[in-house]
C-alpha positions as CSV (number, residue, x, y, z in Angstrom):
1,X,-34.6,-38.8,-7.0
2,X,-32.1,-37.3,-9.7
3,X,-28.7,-38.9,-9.5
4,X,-25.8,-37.5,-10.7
5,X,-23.7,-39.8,-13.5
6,X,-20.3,-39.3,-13.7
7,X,-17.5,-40.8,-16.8
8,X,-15.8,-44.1,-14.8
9,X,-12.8,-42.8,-14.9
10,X,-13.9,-39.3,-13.2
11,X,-15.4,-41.3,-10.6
12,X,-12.3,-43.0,-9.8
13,X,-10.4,-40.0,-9.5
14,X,-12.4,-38.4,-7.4
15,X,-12.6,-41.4,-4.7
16,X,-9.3,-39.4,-2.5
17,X,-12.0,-36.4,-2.1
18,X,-11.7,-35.1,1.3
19,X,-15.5,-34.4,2.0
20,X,-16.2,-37.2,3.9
21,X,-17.5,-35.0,6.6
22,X,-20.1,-33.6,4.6
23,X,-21.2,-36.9,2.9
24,X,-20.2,-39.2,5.8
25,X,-21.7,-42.5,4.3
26,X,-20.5,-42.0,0.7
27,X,-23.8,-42.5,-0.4
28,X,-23.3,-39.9,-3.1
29,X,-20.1,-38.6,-4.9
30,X,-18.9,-35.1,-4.4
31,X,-16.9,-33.6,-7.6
32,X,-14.5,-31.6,-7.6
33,X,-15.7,-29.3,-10.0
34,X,-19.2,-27.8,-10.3
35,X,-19.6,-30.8,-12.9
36,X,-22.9,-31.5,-13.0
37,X,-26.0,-33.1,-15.3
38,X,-28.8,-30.6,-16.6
39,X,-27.0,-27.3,-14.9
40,X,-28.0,-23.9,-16.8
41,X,-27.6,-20.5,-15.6
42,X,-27.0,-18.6,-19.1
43,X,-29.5,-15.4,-17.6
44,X,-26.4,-14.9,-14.9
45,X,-23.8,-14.6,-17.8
46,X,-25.9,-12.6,-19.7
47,X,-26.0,-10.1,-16.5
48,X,-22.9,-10.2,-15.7
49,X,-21.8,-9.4,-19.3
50,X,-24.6,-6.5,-19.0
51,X,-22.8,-4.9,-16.8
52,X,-19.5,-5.4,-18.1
53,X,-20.4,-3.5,-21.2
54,X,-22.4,-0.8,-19.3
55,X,-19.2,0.0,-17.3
56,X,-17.2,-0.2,-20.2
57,X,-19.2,2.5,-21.5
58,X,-19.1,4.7,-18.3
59,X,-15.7,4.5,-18.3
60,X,-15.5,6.4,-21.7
61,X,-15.3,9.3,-20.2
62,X,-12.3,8.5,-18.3
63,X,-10.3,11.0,-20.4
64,X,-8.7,14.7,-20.0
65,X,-11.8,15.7,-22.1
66,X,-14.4,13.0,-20.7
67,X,-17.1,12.2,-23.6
68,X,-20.2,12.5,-24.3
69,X,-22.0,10.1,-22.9
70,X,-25.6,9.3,-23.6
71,X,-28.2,8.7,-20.4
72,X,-31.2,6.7,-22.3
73,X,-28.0,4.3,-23.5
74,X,-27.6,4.0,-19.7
75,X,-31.0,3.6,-18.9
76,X,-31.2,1.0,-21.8
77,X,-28.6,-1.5,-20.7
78,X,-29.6,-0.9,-17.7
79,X,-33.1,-2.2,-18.6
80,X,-32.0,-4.3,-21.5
81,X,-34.2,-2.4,-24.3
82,X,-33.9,-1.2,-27.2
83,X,-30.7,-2.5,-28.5
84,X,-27.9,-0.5,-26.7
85,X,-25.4,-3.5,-26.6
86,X,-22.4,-4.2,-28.6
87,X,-23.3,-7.7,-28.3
88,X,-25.9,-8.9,-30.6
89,X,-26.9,-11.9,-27.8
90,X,-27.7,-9.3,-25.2
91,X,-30.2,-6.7,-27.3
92,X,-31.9,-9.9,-27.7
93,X,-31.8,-11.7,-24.4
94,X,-34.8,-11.3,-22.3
95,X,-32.7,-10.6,-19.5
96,X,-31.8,-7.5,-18.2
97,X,-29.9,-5.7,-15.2
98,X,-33.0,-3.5,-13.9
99,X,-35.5,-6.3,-13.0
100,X,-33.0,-8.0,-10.2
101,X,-31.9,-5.2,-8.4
102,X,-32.9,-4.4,-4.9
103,X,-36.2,-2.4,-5.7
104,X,-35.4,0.7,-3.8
105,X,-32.2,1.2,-5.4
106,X,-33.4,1.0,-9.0
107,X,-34.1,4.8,-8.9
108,X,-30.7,5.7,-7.6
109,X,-29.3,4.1,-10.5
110,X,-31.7,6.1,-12.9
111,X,-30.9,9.0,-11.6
112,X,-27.1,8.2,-11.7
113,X,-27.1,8.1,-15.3
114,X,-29.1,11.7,-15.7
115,X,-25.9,12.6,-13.7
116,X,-23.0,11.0,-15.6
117,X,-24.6,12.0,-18.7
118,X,-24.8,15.9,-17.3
119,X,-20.8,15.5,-16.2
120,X,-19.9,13.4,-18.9
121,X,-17.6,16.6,-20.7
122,X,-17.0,19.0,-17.4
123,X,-12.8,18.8,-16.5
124,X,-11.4,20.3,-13.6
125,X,-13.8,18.5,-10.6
126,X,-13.1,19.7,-7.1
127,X,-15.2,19.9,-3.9
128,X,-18.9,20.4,-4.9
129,X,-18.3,20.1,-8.8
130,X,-18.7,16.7,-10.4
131,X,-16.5,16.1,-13.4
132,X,-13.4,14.8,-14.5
133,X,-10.0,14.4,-12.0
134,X,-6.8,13.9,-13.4
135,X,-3.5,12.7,-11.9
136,X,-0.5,11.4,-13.5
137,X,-1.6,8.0,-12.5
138,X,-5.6,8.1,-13.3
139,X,-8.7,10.0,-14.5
140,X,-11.6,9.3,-13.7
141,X,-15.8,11.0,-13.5
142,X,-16.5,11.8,-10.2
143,X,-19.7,13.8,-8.3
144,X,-19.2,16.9,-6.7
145,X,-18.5,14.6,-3.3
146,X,-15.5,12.8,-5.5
147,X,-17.2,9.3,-5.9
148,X,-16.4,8.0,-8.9
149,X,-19.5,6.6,-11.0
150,X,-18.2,3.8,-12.8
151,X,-17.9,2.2,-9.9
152,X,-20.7,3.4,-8.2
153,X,-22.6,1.5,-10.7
154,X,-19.6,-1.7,-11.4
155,X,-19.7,-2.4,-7.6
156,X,-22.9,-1.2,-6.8
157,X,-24.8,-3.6,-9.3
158,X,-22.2,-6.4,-7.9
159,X,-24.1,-6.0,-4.4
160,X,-27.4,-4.6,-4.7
161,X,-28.0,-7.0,-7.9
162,X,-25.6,-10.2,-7.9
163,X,-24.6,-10.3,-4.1
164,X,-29.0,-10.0,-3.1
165,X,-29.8,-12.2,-6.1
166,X,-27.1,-15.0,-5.0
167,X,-27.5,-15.1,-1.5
168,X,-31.1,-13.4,-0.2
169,X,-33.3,-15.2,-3.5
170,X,-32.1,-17.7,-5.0
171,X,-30.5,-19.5,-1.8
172,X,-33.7,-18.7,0.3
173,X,-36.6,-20.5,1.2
174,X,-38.5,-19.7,-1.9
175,X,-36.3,-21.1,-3.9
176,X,-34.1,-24.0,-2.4
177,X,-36.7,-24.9,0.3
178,X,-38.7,-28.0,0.7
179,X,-41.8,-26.9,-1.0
180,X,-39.6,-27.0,-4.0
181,X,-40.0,-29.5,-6.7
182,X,-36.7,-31.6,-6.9
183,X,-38.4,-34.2,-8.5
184,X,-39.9,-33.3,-12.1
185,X,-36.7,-32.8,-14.1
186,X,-35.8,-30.0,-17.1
187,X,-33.8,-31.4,-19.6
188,X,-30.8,-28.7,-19.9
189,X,-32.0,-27.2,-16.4
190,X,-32.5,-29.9,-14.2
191,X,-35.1,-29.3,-11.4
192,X,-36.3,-26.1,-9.7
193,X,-34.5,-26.2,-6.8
194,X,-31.3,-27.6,-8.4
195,X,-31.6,-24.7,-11.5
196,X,-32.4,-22.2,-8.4
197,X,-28.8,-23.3,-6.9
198,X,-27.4,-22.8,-10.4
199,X,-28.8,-20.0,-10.4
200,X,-27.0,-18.5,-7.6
201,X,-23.3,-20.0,-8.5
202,X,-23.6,-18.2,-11.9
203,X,-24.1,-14.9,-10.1
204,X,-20.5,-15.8,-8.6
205,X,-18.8,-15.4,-12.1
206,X,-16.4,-18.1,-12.1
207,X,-15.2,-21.5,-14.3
208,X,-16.5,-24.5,-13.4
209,X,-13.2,-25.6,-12.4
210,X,-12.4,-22.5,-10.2
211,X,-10.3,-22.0,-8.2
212,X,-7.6,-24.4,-10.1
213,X,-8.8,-22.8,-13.2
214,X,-8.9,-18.8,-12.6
215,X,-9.4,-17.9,-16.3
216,X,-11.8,-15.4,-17.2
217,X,-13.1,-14.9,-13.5
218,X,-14.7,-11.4,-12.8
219,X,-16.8,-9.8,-10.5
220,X,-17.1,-11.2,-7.1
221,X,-15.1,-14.4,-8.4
222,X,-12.0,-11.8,-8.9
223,X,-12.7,-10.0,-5.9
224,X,-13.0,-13.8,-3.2
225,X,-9.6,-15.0,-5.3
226,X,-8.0,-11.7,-4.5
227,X,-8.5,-12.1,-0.9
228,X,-8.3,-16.5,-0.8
229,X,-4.4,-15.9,0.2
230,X,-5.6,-14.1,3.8
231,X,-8.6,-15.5,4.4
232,X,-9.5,-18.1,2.6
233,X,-11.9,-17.1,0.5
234,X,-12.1,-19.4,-2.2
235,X,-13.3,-22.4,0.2
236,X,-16.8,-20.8,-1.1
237,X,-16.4,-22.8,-4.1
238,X,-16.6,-26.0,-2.3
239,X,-19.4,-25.0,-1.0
240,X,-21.1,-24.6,-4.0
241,X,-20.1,-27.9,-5.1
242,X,-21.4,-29.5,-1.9
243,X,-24.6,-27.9,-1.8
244,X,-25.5,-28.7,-5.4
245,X,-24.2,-32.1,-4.7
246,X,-26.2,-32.1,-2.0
247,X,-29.5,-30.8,-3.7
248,X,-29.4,-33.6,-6.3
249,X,-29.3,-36.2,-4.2
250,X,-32.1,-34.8,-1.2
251,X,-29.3,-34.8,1.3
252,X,-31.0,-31.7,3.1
253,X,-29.0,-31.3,6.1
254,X,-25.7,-31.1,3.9
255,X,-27.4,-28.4,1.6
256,X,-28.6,-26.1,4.5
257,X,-24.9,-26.6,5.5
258,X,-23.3,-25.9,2.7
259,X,-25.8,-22.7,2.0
260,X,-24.8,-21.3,5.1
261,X,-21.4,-21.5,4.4
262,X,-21.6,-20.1,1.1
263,X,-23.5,-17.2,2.7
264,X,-20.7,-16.4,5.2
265,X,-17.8,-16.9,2.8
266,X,-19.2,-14.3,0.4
267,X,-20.0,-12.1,3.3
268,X,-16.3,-12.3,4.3
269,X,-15.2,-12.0,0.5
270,X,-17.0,-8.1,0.7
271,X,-16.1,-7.5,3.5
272,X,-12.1,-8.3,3.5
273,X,-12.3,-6.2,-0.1
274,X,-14.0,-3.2,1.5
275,X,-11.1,-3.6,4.0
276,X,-8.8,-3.6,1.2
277,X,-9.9,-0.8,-0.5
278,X,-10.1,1.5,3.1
279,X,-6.3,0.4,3.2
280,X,-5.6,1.7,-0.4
281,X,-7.3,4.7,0.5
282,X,-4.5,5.0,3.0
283,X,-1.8,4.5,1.1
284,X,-2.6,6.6,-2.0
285,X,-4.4,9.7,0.3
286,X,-2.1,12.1,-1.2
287,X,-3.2,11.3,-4.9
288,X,-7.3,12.7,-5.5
289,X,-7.9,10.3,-8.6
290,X,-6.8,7.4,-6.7
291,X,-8.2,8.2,-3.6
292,X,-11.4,8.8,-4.8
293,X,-11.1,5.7,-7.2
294,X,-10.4,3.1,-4.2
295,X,-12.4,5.0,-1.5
296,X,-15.6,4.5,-3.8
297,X,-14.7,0.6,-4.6
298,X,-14.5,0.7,-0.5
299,X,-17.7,2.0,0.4
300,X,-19.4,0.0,-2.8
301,X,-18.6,-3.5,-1.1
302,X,-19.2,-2.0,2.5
303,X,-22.9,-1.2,1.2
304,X,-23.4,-4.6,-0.5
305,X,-23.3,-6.0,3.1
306,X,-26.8,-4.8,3.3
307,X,-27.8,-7.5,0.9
308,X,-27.0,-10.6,2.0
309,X,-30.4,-11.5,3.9
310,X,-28.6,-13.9,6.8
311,X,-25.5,-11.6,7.1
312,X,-23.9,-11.9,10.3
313,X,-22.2,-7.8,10.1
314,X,-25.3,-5.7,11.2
315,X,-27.2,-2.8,8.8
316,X,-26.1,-0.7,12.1
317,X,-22.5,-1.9,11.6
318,X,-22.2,-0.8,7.8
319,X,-24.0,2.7,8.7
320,X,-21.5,3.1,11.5
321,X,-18.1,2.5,8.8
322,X,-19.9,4.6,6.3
323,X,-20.5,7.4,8.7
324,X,-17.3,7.4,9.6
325,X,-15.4,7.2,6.9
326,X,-18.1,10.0,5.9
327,X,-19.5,10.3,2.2
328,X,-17.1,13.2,0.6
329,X,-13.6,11.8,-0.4
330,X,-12.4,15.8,-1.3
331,X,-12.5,16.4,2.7
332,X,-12.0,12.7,3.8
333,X,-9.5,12.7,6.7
334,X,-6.8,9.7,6.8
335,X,-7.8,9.4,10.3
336,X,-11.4,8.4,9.3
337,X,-10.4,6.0,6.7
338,X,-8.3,4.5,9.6
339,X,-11.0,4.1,12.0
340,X,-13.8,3.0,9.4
341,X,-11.3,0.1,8.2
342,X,-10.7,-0.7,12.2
343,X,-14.6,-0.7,12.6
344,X,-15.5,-3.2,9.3
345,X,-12.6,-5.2,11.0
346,X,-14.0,-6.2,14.3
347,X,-17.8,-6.1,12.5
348,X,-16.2,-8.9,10.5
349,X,-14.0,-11.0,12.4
350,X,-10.8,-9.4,10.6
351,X,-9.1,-8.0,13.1
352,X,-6.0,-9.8,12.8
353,X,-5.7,-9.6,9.2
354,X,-6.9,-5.9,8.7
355,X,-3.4,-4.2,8.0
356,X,-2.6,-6.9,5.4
357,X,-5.6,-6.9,3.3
């Protein structure tokens, strides 16, 4: 069995932990960071800084002239060849973007950046012309619907890549279950199952010491601290802590627990965001850069729902707010952003905190 070895005086500051209920003997200590022996998950930081730079790029174009913006670049970062990166690290990481998202979206993506590339330079976008908008508080590329692609492809790639990596692979079955070795141990990795967990938590993009330390968070670690002061978001990192805790010393019943938890809590982190967004879509209707601009962060974390394997919101509940709210944010009615927030509400369990989100 791998233990987990601790400085003395770390041990005796974490002997106040309140996590009895989830270690109930104390056979084991529970840190309070994710401070633990052999833990690697440098292919996570790698994506996540994939995409940070691929979205930087996009975002070029975010000018009253746009710029020309290259589609094979795209399509390289996106696949990790061929050297598109500012970053040395990444042209020669092994890693790439394209590999770990859901299969039947890749394509959409390709597509995407035949599309951005084509609209890159065109000013003036309205109803059925993709371009550039501009407002005196924002420009931004949009397709002739008024969906804005850097975030089609920021928040997009957060659920159909990070959110279904981190919660329907690497926190399934195949890779936490029992047939698992969590024996035979990796120097720098620890075992398979505890790398697998590691795995997942790096897809979260946060410290180690999150959420006391809230430094250099991004992606869905931004997005659960955002929403921690309504509903409590950040307890997911607890989780985490738990579950690899857990995992390293064969305490199954506390990792399915925890797993489950972690599940839900990231589920409720999209879905409270997507609620968010609806409401900014209320509030700036009258402005087209910013309405589009929120409306597609909105209907980015509504769709990365779908993802999440052991979700508790239905595929027929996040087809029901999305017709609603309706996929052309030129024509978009306030009334339908209303009643597509109203339904992700009561899908979700957020009812009470909907208007405040």
């Amino acid at each position: 069995m791998k233990k987990i070895f601790l400085p003395l005086l770390s041990i005796a500051l974490l002997t106040g932990c309140n996590k009895e209920d989830d270690n109930p003997d104390n056979s084991y200590t529970i840190p309070e960071t994710y401070d633990f022996e052999n833990v690697s998950y440098s292919g996570q930081i790698q994506r996540l800084d994939m995409l940070a730079e691929l979205t930087a790029y996009v975002k070029t174009s975010h000018t009253s002239t746009g710029a020309a913006l290259d589609a094979q670049k795209m399509k390289d970062m996106f696949a990790g060849e061929n050297s598109p990166f500012s970053n040395a690290d990444l042209n020669s990481s092994t890693k790439n973007l394209k590999s770990k998202t859901y299969s039947s979206e890749v394509d959409v993506y390709l597509s995407m950046f035949d599309s951005i590339a084509a609209h890159s330079q065109i000013t003036g976008a309205e109803n059925g012309k993709a371009g550039i908008i501009e407002t005196s508080n924002r420009i931004v590329l949009v397709d002739a619907k008024g969906q804005e692609y850097a975030q089609l492809i920021d928040k997009g790639l957060m659920g159909s890549c990070f959110y279904y990596q981190g919660t329907s692979k690497y926190l399934s079955d195949e890779k936490i279950g029992d047939a698992v070795d969590n024996v035979t141990v990796e120097e720098g990795k620890g075992t398979a199952k505890e790398h697998h967990f590691d795995e997942a938590f790096g897809y979260f993009g946060v410290p180690t010491d999150f959420p006391t330390n809230t430094d250099g968070i991004r992606f869905w670690g931004k997005y659960c601290n955002s929403r921690d002061n309504l509903v409590n978001t950040n307890d997911i990192m607890d989780e985490f802590i738990k579950g690899r805790a857990a995992i390293s010393n064969n305490d199954k019943d506390a990792q399915d627990k925890a797993v489950s938890n972690i599940k839900l809590q990231w589920e409720k982190s999209a879905a409270a965001t997507g609620i968010h967004y609806l409401n900014d879509g209320i509030a700036d209707f009258g402005d087209d850069a910013n309405r589009c601009h929120v409306l597609t962060e909105a209907i980015a974390f509504i769709d990365a729902l779908r993802y999440n394997a052991d979700a508790t919101i239905t595929v027929a509940d996040i087809d029901n707010v999305l017709a609603t709210l309706g996929d052309n944010f030129w024509t978009v009615k306030k009334a339908d952003i209303e009643a597509a927030r109203d339904l992700l509400a009561t899908a979700a369990g957020l009812e009470s905190v909907k208007g405040d989100l």
